[in-house]
PASEBA-1860 file (N, C-alpha, C; in nm, 3 decimals):
! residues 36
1> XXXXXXXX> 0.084/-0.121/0.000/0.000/0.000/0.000/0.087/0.124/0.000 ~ 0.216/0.160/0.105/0.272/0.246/0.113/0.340/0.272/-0.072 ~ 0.397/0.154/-0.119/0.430/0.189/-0.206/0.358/0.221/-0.347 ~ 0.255/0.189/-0.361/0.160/0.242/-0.435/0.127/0.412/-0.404 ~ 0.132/0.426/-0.295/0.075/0.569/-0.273/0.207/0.649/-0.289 ~ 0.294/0.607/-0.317/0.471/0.640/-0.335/0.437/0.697/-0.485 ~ 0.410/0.586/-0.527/0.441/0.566/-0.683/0.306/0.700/-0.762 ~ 0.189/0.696/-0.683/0.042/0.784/-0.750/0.130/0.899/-0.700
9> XXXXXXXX> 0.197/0.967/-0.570/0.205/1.084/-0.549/0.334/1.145/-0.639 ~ 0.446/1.023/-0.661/0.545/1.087/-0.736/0.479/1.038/-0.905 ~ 0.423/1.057/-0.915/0.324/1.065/-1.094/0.310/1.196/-1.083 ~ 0.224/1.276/-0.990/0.123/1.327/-0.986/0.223/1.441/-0.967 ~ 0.324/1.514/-0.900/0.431/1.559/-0.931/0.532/1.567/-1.045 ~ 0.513/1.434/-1.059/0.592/1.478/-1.203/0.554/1.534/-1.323 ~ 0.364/1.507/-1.344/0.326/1.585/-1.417/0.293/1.700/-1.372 ~ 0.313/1.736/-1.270/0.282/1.896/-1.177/0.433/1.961/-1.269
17> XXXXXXXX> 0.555/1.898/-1.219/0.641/1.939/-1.276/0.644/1.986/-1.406 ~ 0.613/1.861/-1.433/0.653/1.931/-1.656/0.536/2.001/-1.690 ~ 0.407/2.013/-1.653/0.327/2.162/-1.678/0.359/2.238/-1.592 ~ 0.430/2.307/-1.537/0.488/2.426/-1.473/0.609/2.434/-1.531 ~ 0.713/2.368/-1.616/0.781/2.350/-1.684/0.755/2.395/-1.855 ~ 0.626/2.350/-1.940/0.597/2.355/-2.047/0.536/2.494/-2.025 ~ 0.500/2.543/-1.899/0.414/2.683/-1.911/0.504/2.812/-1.950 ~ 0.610/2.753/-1.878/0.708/2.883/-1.863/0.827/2.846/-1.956
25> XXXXXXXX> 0.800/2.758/-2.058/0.881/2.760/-2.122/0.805/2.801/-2.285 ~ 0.686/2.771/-2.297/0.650/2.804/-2.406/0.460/2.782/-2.411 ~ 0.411/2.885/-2.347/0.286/2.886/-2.272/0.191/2.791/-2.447 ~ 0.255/2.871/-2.571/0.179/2.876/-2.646/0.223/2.715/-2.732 ~ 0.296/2.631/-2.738/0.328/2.462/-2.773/0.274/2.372/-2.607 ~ 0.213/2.440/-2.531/0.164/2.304/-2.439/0.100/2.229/-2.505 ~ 0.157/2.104/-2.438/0.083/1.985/-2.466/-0.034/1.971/-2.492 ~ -0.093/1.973/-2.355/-0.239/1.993/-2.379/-0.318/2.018/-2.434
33> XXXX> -0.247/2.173/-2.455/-0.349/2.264/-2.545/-0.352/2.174/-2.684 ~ -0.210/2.117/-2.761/-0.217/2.073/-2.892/-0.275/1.928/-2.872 ~ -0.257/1.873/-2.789/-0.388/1.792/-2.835/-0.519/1.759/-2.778 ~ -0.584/1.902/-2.761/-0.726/1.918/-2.732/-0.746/1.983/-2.836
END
C-alpha cells in the first residue's frame, strides 16, 4: 500500500512538474493545449 501511494504521489508531481515547466517555457506549444 505504502508503495503504491509512493508511486500515485510521485506521478502526480511529475506531471505537476513538466506543466509548470511547459508553461514557462513556451505557454503557447503546451501539450495539452495541442492535443485538445
Amino acid at each position: 500500500m505504502v508503495i503504491t501511494v509512493g508511486l500515485l504521489v510521485a506521478a502526480l508531481i511529475g506531471i505537476y512538474l513538466i506543466n509548470i515547466h511547459c508553461i514557462f517555457v513556451d505557454p503557447e506549444d503546451h501539450p495539452y493545449n495541442r492535443y485538445r
